[in-house]
N, C-alpha and C positions, 0 to 999 in steps of 0.2 A: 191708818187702821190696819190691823194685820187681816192675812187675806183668808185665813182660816178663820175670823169670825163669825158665827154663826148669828144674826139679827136676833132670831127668835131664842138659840139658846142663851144671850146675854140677858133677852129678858126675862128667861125664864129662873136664871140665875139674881136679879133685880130681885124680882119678885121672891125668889128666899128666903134674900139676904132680909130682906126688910120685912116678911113676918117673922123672922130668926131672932131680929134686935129686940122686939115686943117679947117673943115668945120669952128668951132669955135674959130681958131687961138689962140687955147692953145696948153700946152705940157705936156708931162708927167713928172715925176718926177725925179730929180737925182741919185736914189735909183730906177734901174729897178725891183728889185724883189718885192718892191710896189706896181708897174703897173701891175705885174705879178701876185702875190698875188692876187689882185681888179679881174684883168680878170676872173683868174681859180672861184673866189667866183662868179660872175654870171655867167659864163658858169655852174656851180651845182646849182645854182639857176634857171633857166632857164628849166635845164633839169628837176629841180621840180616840178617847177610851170609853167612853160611854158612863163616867163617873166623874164626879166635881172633884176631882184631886187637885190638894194642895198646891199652888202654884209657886208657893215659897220655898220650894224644897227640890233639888234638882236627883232626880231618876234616873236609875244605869238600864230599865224596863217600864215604864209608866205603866204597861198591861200588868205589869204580874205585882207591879206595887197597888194598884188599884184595886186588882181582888183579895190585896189581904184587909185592907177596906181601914187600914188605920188613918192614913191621911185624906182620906175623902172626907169632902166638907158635911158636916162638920165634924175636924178629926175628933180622936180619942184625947187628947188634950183639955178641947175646947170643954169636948162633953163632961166630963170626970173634973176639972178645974176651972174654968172658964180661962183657959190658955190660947190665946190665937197669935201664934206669932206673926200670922202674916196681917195683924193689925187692922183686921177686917170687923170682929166683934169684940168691942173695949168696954169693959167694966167703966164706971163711973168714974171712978177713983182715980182711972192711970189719965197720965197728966195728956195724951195726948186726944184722949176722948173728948167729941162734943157732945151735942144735946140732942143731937141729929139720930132716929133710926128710921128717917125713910131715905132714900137718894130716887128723886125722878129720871125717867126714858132720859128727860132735856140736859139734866146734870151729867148724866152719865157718858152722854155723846161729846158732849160739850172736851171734855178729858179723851174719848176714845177716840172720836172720829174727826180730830183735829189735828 
């Protein structure tokens, strides 16, 4: 487990993600330690910077990319296309989607704190 995880912001990050899938009638990916992976990387982003910045994308400033607020989840991509490159919210369609938009605390540990 990285030692910047924060318990409560992962779950607070959990809990997003999975009214995020409903809200935007995607799903997560068939490979949960994917979703799991995404999560933990903005819950320590978060705890950083104080915003769910994209974990897929590497920062020369995290602070000063976070206040221009394009890659905070959910980036400008996601929102305007349903684009997630970091494979966290998947359209029905793309091959690596399941049928899954909830991921449980148990799931989640299961991948992070192992």
């Amino acid at each position: 487990m990285d030692p910047k995880l924060n318990d409560s912001v992962l779950e607070s990050m959990r809990l997003f993600a999975n009214m995020y899938t409903k809200r935007t009638e995607t799903y997560y990916c068939s490979d949960l330690s994917i979703t799991a992976t995404v999560l933990a990387g903005l819950a320590v982003n978060k705890e950083e910077t104080g915003y769910a910045l994209c974990p897929c994308r590497h920062y020369e400033d995290k602070t000063a990319e976070a206040d221009l607020s394009y890659w905070t989840c959910p980036c400008i991509p996601m929102i305007e296309r349903k684009e997630c490159h970091c494979m966290l919210f998947l359209d029905s369609e793309n091959v690596f989607s399941s049928d899954e938009q909830q991921i449980s605390t148990e799931q989640l540990d299961k991948f992070i704190k192992n």
